[in-house]
ZARO-378941 format. One line per 10 residues: number of its first residue (from 1); for each residue x, y, z of N, C-alpha, C, CB. Coordinates in steps of 0.05 Angstrom, whole numbers, plus 5000, padded with zeros to 4 digits. Glycine has a CB too. Layout:
N
NUM> X/Y/Z/X/Y/Z/X/Y/Z/X/Y/Z; ...
***
This chain:
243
1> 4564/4170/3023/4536/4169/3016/4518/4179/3038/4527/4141/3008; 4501/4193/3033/4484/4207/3053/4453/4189/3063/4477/4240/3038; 4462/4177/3077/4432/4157/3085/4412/4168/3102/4439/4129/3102; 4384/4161/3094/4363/4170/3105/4356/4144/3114/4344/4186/3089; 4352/4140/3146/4334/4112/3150/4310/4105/3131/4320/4114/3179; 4303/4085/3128/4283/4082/3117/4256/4091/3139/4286/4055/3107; 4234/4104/3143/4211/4106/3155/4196/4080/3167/4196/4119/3138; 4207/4067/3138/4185/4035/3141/4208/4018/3159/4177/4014/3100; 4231/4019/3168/4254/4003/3173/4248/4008/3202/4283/4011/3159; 4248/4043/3213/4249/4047/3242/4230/4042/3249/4254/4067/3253
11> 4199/4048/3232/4174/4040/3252/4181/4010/3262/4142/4040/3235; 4186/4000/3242/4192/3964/3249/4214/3971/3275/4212/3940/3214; 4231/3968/3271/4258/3975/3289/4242/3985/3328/4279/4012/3268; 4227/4006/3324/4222/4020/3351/4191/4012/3361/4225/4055/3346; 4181/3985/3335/4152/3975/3342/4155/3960/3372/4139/3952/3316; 4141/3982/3398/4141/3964/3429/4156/3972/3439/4144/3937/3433; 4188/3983/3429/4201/3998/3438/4203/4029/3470/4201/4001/3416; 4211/4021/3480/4211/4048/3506/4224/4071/3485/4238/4041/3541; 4210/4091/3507/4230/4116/3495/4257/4130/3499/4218/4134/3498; 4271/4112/3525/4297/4125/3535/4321/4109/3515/4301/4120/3573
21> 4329/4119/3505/4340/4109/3470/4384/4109/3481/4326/4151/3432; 4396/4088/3476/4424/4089/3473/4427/4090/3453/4440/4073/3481; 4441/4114/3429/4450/4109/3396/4481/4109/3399/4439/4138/3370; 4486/4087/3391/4515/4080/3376/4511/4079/3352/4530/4055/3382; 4521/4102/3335/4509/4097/3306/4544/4114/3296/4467/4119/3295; 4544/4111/3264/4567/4122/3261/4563/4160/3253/4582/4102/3237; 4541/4170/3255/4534/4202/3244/4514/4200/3273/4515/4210/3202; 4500/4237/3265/4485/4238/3293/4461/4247/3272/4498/4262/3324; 4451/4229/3250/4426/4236/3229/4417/4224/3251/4420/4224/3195; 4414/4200/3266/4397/4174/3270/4390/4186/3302/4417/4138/3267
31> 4405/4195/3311/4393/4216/3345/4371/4232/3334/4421/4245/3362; 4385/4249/3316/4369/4274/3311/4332/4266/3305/4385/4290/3280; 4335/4242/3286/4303/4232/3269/4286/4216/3304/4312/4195/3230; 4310/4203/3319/4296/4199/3338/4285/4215/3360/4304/4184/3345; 4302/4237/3365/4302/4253/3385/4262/4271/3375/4338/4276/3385; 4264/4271/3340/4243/4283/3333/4212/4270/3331/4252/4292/3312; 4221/4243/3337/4204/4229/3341/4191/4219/3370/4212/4215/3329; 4204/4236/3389/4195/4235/3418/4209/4221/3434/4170/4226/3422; 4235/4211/3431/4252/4193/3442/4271/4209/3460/4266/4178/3421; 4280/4194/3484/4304/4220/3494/4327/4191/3495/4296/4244/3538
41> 4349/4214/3479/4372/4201/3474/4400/4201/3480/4372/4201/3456; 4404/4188/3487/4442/4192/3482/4452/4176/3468/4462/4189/3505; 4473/4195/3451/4489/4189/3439/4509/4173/3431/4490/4198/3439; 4529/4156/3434/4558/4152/3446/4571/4143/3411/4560/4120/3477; 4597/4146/3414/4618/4138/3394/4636/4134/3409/4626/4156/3372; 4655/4118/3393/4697/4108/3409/4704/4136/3392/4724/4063/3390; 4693/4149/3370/4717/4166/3361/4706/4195/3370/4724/4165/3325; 4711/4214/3393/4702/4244/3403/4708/4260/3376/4722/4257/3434; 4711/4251/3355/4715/4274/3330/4687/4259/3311/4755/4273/3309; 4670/4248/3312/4647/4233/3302/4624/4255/3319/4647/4195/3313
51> 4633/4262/3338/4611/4280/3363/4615/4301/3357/4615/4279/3396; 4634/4316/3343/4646/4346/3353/4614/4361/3335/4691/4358/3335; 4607/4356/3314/4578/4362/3299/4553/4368/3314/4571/4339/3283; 4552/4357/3342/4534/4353/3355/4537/4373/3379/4532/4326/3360; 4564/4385/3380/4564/4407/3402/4546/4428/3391/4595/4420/3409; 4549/4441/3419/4524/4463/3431/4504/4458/3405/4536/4505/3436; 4488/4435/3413/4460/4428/3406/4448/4408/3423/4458/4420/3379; 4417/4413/3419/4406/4400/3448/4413/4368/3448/4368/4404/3451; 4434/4354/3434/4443/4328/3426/4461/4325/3454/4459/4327/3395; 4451/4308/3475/4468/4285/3493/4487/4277/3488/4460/4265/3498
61> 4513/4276/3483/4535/4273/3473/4555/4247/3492/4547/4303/3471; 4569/4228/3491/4583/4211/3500/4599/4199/3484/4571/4196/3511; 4624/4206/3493/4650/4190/3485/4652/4157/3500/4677/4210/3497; 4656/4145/3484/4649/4121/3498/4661/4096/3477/4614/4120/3505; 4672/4071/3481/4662/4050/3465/4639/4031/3479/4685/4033/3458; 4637/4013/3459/4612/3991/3469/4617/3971/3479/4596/3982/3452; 4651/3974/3482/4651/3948/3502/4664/3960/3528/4671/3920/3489; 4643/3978/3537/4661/3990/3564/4645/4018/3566/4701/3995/3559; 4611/4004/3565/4596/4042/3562/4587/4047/3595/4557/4046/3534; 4596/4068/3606/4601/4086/3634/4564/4096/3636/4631/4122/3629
71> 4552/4076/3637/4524/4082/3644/4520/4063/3655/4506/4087/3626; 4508/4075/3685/4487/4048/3710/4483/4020/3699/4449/4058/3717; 4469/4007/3713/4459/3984/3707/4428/3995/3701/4465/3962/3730; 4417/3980/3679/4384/3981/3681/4374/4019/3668/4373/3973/3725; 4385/4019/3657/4390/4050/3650/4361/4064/3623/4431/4049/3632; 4373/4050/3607/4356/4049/3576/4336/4036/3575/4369/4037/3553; 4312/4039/3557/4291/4016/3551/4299/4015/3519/4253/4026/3559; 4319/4025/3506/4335/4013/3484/4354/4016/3467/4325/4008/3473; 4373/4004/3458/4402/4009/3451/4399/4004/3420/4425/3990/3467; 4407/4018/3416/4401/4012/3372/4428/4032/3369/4356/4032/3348
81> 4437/4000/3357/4463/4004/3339/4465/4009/3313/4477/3984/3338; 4476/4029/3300/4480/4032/3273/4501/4028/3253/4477/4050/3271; 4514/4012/3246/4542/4023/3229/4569/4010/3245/4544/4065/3230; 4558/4003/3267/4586/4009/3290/4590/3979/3303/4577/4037/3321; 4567/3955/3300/4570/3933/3311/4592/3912/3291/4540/3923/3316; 4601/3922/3274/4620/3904/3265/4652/3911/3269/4614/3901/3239; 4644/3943/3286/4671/3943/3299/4676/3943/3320/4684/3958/3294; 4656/3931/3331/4646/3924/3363/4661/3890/3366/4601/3924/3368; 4675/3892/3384/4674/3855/3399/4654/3853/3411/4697/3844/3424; 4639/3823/3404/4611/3824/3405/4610/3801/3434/4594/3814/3372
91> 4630/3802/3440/4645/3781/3466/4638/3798/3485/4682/3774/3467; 4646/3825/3483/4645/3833/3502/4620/3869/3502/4679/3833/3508; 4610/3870/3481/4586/3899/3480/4562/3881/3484/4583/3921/3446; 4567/3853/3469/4532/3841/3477/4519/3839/3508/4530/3806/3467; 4542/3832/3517/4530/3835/3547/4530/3868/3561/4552/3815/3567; 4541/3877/3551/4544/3920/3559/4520/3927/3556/4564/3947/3534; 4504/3921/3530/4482/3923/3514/4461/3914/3537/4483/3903/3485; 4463/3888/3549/4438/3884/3562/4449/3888/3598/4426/3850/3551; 4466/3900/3609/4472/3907/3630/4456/3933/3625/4501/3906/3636; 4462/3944/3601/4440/3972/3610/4418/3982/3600/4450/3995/3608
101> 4407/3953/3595/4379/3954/3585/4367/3949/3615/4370/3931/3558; 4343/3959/3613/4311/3949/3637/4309/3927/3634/4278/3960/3633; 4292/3911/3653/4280/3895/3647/4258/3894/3624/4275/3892/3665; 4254/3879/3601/4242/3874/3572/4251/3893/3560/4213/3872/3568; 4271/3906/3557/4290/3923/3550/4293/3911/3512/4321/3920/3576; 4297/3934/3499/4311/3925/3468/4333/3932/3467/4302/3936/3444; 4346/3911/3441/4363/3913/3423/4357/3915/3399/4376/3899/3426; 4362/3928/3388/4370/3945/3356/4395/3948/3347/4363/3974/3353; 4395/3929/3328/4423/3933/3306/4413/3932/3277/4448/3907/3310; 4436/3943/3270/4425/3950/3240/4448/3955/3220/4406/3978/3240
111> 4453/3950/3199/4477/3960/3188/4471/3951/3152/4508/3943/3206; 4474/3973/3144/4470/3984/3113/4490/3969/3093/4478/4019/3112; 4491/3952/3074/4512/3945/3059/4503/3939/3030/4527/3923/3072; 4526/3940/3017/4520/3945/2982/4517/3918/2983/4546/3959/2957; 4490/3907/2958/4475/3886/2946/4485/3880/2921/4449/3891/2944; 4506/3859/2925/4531/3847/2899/4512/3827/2887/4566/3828/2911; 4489/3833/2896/4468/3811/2874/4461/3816/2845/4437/3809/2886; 4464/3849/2846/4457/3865/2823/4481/3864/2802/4450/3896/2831; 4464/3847/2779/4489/3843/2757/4507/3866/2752/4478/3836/2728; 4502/3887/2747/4525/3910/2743/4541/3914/2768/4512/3939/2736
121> 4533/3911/2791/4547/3910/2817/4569/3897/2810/4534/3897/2839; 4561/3864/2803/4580/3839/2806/4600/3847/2781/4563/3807/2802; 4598/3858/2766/4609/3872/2736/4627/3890/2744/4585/3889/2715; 4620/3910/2765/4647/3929/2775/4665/3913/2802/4633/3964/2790; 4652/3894/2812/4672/3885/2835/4687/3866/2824/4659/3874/2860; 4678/3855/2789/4703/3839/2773/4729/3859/2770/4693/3827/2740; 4715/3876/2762/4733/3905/2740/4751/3907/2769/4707/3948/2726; 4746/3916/2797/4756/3934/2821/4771/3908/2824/4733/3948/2849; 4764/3879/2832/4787/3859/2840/4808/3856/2820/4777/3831/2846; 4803/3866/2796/4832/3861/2780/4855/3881/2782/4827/3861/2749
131> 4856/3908/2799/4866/3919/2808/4872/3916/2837/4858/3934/2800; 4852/3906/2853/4858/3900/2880/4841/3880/2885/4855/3921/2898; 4855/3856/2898/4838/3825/2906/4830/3832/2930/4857/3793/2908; 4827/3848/2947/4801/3857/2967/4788/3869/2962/4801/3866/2989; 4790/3889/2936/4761/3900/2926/4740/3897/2942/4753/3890/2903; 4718/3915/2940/4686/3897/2947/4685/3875/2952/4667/3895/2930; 4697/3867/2985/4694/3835/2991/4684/3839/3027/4732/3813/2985; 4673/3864/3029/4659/3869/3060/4638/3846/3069/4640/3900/3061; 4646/3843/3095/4621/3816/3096/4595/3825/3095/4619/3796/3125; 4583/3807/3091/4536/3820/3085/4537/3823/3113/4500/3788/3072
141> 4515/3845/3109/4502/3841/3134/4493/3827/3148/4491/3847/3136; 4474/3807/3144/4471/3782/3155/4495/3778/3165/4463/3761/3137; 4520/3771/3155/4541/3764/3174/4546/3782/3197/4567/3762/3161; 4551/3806/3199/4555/3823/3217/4534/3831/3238/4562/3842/3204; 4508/3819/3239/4495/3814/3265/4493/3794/3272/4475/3822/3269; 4501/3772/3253/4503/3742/3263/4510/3740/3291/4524/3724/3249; 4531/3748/3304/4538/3752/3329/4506/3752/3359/4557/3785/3324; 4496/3769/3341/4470/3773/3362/4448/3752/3363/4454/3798/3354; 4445/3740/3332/4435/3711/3344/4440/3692/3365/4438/3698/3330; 4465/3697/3362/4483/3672/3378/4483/3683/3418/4527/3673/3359
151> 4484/3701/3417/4479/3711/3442/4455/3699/3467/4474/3738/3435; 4469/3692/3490/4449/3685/3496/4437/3700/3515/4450/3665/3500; 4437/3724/3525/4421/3747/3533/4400/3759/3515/4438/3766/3539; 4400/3750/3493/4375/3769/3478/4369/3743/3461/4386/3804/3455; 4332/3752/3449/4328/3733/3438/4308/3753/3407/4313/3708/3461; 4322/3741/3394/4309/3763/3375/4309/3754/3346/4324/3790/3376; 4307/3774/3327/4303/3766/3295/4303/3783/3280/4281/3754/3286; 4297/3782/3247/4315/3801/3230/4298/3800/3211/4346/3793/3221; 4307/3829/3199/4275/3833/3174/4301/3850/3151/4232/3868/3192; 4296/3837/3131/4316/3865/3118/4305/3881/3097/4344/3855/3104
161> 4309/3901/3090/4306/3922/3070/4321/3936/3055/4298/3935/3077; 4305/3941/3032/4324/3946/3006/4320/3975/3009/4314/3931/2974; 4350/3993/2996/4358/4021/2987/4369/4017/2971/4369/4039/3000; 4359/4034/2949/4366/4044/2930/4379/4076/2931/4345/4040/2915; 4404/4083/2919/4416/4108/2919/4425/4115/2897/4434/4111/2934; 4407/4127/2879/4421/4144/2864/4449/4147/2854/4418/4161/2874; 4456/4141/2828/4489/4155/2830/4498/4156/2796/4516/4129/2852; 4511/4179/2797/4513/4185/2763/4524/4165/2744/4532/4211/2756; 4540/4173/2734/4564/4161/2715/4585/4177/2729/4562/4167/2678; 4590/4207/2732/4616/4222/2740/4613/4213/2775/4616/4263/2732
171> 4587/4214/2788/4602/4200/2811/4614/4176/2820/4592/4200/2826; 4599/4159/2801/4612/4131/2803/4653/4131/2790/4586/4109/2778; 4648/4143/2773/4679/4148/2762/4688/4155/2790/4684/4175/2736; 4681/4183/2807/4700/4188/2824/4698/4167/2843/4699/4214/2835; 4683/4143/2850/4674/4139/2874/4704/4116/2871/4637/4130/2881; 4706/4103/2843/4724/4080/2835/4752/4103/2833/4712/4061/2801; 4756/4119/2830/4780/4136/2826/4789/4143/2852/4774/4162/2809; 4768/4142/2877/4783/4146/2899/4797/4126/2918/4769/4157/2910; 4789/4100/2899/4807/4077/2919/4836/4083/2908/4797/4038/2914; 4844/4065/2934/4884/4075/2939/4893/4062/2905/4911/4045/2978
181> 4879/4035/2908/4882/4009/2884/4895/4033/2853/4837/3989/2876; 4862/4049/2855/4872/4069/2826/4887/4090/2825/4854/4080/2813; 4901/4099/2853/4916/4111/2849/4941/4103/2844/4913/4124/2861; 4947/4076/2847/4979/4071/2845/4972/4064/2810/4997/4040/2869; 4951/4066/2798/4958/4064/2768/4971/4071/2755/4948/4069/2756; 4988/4072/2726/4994/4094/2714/4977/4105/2704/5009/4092/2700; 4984/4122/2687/4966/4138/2664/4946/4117/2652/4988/4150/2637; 4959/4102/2633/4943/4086/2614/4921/4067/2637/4967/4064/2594; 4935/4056/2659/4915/4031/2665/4892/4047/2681/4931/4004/2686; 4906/4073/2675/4874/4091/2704/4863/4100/2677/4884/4129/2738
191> 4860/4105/2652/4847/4115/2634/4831/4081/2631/4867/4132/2609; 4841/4056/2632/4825/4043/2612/4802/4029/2636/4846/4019/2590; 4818/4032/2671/4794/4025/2679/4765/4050/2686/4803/4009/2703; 4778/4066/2682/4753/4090/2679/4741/4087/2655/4762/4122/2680; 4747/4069/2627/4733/4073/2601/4715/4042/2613/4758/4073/2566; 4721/4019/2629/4708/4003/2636/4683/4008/2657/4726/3988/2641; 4692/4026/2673/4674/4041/2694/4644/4045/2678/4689/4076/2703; 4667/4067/2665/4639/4079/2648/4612/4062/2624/4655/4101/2629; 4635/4040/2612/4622/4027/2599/4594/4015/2618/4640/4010/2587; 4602/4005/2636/4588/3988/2664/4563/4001/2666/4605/3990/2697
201> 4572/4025/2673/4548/4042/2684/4529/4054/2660/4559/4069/2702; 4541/4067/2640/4521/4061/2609/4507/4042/2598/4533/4062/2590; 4523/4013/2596/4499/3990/2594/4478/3982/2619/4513/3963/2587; 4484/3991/2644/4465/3980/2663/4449/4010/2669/4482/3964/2691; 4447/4024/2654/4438/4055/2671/4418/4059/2633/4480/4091/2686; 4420/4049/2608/4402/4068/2591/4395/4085/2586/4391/4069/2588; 4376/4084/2589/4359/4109/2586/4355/4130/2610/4333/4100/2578; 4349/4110/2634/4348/4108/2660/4368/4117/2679/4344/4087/2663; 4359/4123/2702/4388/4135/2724/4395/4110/2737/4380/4162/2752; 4421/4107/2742/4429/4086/2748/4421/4084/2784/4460/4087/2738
211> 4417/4067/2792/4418/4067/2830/4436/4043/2835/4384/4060/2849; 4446/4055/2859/4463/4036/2874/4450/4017/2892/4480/4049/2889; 4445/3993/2890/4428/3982/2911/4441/3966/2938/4410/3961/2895; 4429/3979/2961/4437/3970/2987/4418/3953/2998/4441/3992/3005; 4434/3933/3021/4409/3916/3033/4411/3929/3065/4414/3876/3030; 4396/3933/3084/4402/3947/3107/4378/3921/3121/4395/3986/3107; 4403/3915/3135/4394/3888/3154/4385/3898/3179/4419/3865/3161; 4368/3889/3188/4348/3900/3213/4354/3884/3237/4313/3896/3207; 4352/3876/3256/4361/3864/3280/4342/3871/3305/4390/3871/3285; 4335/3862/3316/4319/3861/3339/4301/3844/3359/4308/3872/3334
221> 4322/3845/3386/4317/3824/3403/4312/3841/3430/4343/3800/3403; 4295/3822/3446/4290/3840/3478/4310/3813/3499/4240/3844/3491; 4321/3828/3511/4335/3820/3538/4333/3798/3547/4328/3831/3559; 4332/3781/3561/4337/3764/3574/4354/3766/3596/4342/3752/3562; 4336/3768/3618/4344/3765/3644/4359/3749/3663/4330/3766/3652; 4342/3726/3656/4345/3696/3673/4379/3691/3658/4314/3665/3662; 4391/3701/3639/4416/3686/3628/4434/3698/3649/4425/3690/3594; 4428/3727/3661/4452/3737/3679/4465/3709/3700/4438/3766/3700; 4493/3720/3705/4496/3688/3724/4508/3712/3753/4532/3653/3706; 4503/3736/3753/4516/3750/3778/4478/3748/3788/4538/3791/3772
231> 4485/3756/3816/4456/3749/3839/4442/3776/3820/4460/3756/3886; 4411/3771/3816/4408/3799/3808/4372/3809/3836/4401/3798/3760; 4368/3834/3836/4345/3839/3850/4338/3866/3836/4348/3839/3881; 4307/3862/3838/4293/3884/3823/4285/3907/3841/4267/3873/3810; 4281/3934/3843/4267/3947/3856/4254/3976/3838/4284/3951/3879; 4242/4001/3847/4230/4007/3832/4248/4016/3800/4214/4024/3847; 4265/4024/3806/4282/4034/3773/4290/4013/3757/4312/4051/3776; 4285/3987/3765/4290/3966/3750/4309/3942/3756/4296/3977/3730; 4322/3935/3741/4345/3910/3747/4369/3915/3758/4353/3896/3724; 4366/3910/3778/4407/3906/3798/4411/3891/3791/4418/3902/3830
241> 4442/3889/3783/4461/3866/3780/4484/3872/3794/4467/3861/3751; 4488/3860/3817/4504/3851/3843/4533/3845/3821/4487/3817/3864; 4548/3864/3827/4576/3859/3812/4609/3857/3841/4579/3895/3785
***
């Protein structure tokens, strides 16, 4: 699925915000909308084939994970995560996160997930678990920044927002035809859950185009200093931390 931030999501997200930007996001859409918005950025991913899109273009590029990112101390005025903090150990990036933030430095996390509130939703993740009992069972978002509440270097809070995406009847067929689940079907049981697919998406879609509805959980907390326990001293570029 091809995601556009929401406009109304980042103003919130970068409201007070500095402009020297860390993106851990899983695509380089979310550099590019910031870089165009006056931000200077770098990039980073764990996978160097997530980056290769971003060569020879004016895009900052870093191979890196987030629990072990090769930037100074006091570096960023803010780190906004996309996509990537639930495959982050949050044991050990939450504190990475604010080692290379400034002092009143941000954090931004954020992460996009399908809304099983919507009766036709809950209608295909019956249909998908009777072929496979992990079907659509990803944790909410809310769960997956839970981690950052709990942190006690940042102190922060959460706003969420709704997307809606578009999606046919033939893409939804392919989208259910590409799990592993329907390919070990035979013939018959992959014909009758594509006649259930389809039924799904005809009674919940009418007249009307059907949308997929996402909830994209927002996250945002500033630093906390005083929690460091190494000696720390300030001078003009910002926060030392004596390691």
């Amino acid at each position: 699925m091809a995601f556009a931030y929401p406009q109304v999501a980042l103003d919130w997200m970068l409201s007070g915000c500095g402009p020297s930007v860390l993106v851990l996001a899983d695509s380089l859409a979310l550099s590019r909308t910031l870089i165009n918005r006056g931000c200077r950025v770098i990039t980073t991913n764990p996978d160097p084939a997530r980056l290769r899109t971003g060569l020879n273009t004016p895009l900052t590029l870093v191979a890196a994970s987030a629990e072990s990112l090769p930037f100074g101390d006091s570096k960023f005025d803010t780190v906004l995560v996309h996509q990537l903090f639930d495959t982050a150990n949050p044991a050990l990036s939450l504190p990475e996160f604010a080692r290379v933030l400034r002092p009143d430095g941000h954090l931004l996390i954020s992460h996009l997930g399908r809304d099983d509130s919507v009766p036709w939703v809950r209608r295909l993740a019956q249909v998908m678990r009777s072929i496979d009992r992990g079907a659509m069972t990803a944790p909410s978002p809310m769960d997956i920044v839970a981690p950052a509440d709990r942190c006690r270097y940042f102190k922060g809070y959460s706003r969420t927002f709704r997307h809606w995406e578009p999606i046919s009847r033939e893409s939804l067929i392919a989208m259910v035809g590409a799990v592993p689940a329907a390919h070990r079907l035979d013939e018959i049981g992959r014909q009758r859950l594509m006649t259930q697919v389809t039924a799904i998406h005809d009674q919940a879609a009418g007249n009307n185009a059907l949308r997929l509805p996402y909830t994209l959980i927002c996250w945002r907390g500033q630093v906390i200093q005083d929690q460091f326990t190494s000696p720390i001293s300030r001078d003009e570029s910002g926060l030392i931390i004596k390691v």
